[in-house]
Steps between C-alpha positions, in 0.01 A plus 500: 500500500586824722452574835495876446581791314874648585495855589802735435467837555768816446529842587802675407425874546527536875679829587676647785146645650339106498754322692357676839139361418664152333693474841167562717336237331747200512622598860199600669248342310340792403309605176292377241474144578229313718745432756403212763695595830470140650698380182737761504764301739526211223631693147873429448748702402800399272681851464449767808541857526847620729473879463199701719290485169479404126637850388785512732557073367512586149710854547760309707534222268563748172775659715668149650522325176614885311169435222465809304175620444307827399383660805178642441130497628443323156714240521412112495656373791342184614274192312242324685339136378257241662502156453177342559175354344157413601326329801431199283864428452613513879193272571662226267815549706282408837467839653143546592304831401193638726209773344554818594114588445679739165476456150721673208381772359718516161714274286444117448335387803270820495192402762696217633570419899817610650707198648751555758753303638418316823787545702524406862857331579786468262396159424210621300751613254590240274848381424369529121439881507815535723683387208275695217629820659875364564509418107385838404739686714798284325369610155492852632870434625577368149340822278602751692780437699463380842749787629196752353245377697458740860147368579286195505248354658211233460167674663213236643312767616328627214219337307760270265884435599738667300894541468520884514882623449682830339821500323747741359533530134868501477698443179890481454487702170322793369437664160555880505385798290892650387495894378676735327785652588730796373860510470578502815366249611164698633126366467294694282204675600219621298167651525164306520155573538314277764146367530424791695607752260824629706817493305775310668896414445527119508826279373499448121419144457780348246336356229571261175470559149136354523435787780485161741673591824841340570501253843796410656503195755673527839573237768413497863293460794160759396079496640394540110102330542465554085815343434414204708232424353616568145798230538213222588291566204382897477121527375463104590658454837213481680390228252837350515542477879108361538631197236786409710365494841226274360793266363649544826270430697281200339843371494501500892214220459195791527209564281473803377311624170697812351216656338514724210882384356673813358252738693715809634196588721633760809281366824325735708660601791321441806410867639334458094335219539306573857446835324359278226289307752371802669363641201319209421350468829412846493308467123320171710423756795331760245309237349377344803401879659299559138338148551393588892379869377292393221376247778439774742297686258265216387411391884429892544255510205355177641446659841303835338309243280405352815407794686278599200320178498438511878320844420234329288189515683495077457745530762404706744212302728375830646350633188178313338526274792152415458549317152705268631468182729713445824779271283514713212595767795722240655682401181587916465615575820725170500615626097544829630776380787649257294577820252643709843698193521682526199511906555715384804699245325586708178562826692779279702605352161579851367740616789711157490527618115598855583769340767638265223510834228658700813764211521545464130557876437732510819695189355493733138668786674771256694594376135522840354688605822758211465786601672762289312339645172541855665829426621630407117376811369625694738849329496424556089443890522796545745727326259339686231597852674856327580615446164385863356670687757820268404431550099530903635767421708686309195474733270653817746743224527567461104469934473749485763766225330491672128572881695759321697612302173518840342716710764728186492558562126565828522735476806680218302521741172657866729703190665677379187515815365698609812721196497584611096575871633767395753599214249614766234664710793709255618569436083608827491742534838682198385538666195658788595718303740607326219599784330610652802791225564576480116340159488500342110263206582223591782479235779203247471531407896311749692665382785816680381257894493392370815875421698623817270244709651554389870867594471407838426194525729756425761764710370245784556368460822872416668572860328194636614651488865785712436430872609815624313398468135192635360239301295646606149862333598369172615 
């Protein structure tokens, strides 16, 4: 029998621009969550920032440990996972849960009451769950290298507790794409047509007889988030690392069911799943404001159907007065107030309605308005805008290289050419030296041109200083 199901979530695609917000959040407490501030003082923290902030952490470490990586806006530079699992499963470990007057709006326990931990001392946190979380860090520790870990922390101040950490992906070897080269030893470029249409000078990618493109491996210290996750299982990690922390942990002595074995199923993140939540209670919201206007409209048809009957000449006691005997009259007037009455009470009933649509539609806007929703897609467009102006930028870049590439050829061609001219001149000198001194057999040192030609270099010049003998007798 279990005591809960285990939860394991993973991001890996958190970029240079979400380490601010990811920072924010674990520091300061500060995002999606339903943060309790009174619980705040009792989460735990195994691994702790020592830089200002999570950018500057992760920056620093790259460049104290010499990790290569690709720096760009793009790149993958930090995973995130949470260990945790459901209310149920902490309560068999003695910590005690409270209402929080909430219910879920999506997944599994969809219309179900919100527990949260009741937390008042450190003693109301069980040696059980103290343990949970100290098992799960040491199977982080274990996958992914406890010197990769730069922050983690157990949170009590959100609706479940949770081990919340972030790791680099570091590997110590790397596949890479080789390409062609020329004769001298110079990559190849050629001409490509991108998505966009543009034509663009890239590396030619060196290639098999199959057309496959030729890898080689090389060793070292490099932030490579595909390659980490390729070496522990590629399309199944996920699936992989879920079946061994259930091993691992249900060998700690815990009960924990591991669901769906094999599944490869990516877990929201949270900013998706109160986005998730929000959407739901907003659908709830809509329905409820159609309910109270459909309400609205049926007390209003009552009230004119009421008005019209007290028209009706049986109730009104000052017409054909005469027909009628004093409790007949009574029995009107008292139907007649009882009728203003409900005028009264329905008219009031109405404006709490339009207050409650009022609220609804304000609470309709807030959602719409979300300002972590707006804050994505901004962040989204700006990064957007970023990488086309650096696609321009790159290819002025890659125009730039091949005219460059070009003027270097051509330099290196008048160059060798040059070297040839003066090489056949010299050929030619020595010759006639040669000849000159009656040699048979032309000297192979050049050394011997080069002494030969000192002599008479200085020869000339000591001659040059003697004002008695013109230029034709020296």
């Amino acid at each position: 029998m279990y005591d809960g199901k285990q939860v394991l979530r993973i991001e890996n695609k958190y970029k240079s621009k979400d380490l601010y917000n990811i920072g924010i959040e674990m520091i300061k407490r500060k995002g999606t969550g339903n943060y309790d501030e009174e619980r705040n003082k009792f989460n735990v923290e195994y691994v702790s920032l020592t830089e200002k902030n999570l950018y500057q952490q992760v920056k620093q470490i790259l460049k104290n440990k010499n990790i290569e990586y690709l720096n760009k806006p793009t790149t993958n530079l930090l995973n995130g996972v949470t260990f945790t699992s459901g209310s149920e499963f902490f309560e068999a470990l003695g910590m005690k849960f409270v209402d929080s007057g909430r219910t879920y709006k999506t997944g599994d326990k969809k219309g179900q009451i919100v527990k949260t931990p009741y937390i008042k001392s450190n003693e109301d946190i069980p040696q059980a769950v103290n343990y949970f979380f100290d098992s799960c860090m040491d199977f982080l520790k274990e996958y992914v290298g406890e010197e990769n870990i730069i922050l983690a922390q157990v949170h009590y101040d959100e609706d479940t507790p949770h081990l919340q950490a972030y790791f680099l992906p570091i590997v110590n070897e790397v596949k890479r794409k080789c390409y062609e080269k020329d004769s001298n030893g110079n990559v190849v470029k050629e001409k490509i047509k991108n998505k966009n249409g543009d034509i663009t000078i890239v590396p030619k990618l060196l290639r098999d007889e199959n057309g496959k493109i030729i890898y080689e491996s090389v060793k070292g210290k490099f932030l490579n988030n595909d390659q980490f996750w390729k070496n522990r299982g590629g399309k199944n990690s996920y699936a992989q690392m879920q079946d061994s922390f259930n091993k691992f942990i249900n060998e700690r002595g815990f009960k924990l069911d591991r669901g769906n074995v094999g599944a490869n199923i990516e877990h929201k993140t949270k900013l998706e799943f109160q986005i998730s939540e929000n959407k739901a209670e907003l659908e709830e919201l809509v329905k409820e404001k159609e309910n109270t206007l459909r309400i609205i409209e049926n007390s209003k048809n009552s009230l004119i159907k009421a008005n019209n009957e007290i028209k009706k000449d049986v109730l009104n006691p000052k017409k054909n007065i005469v027909g009628y005997n004093s409790t007949d009259v009574e029995k009107i007037i008292d139907y007649s107030k009882g009728l203003e009455q409900i005028n009264i009470y329905q008219k009031t009933e109405i404006e709490n309605k339009d207050i409650t649509i009022n609220k609804l539609s304000k609470e309709n806007e807030s959602f719409k308005n979300n300002e972590e929703l707006v804050k994505r897609n901004n962040l989204i467009n700006e990064q957007k805008a970023t990488i086309k102006e650096q696609k321009k930028e790159i290819n002025r870049l890659n125009d730039l290289v091949e005219i460059l590439s070009n003027n270097i050829e051509n330099l290196k061609t008048k160059l060798e050419k040059e070297i040839n001219k003066w090489k056949n001149r010299f050929k030619k000198m020595c010759k006639a030296i040669d000849t000159l001194l009656n040699r048979d057999n032309p000297k192979d040192d050049v050394e011997d041109y080069e002494d030969l030609a000192d002599l008479i270099n200085i020869s000339y010049y000591d001659n040059e200083t003697n004002k008695d003998k013109d230029d034709m007798e020296i």
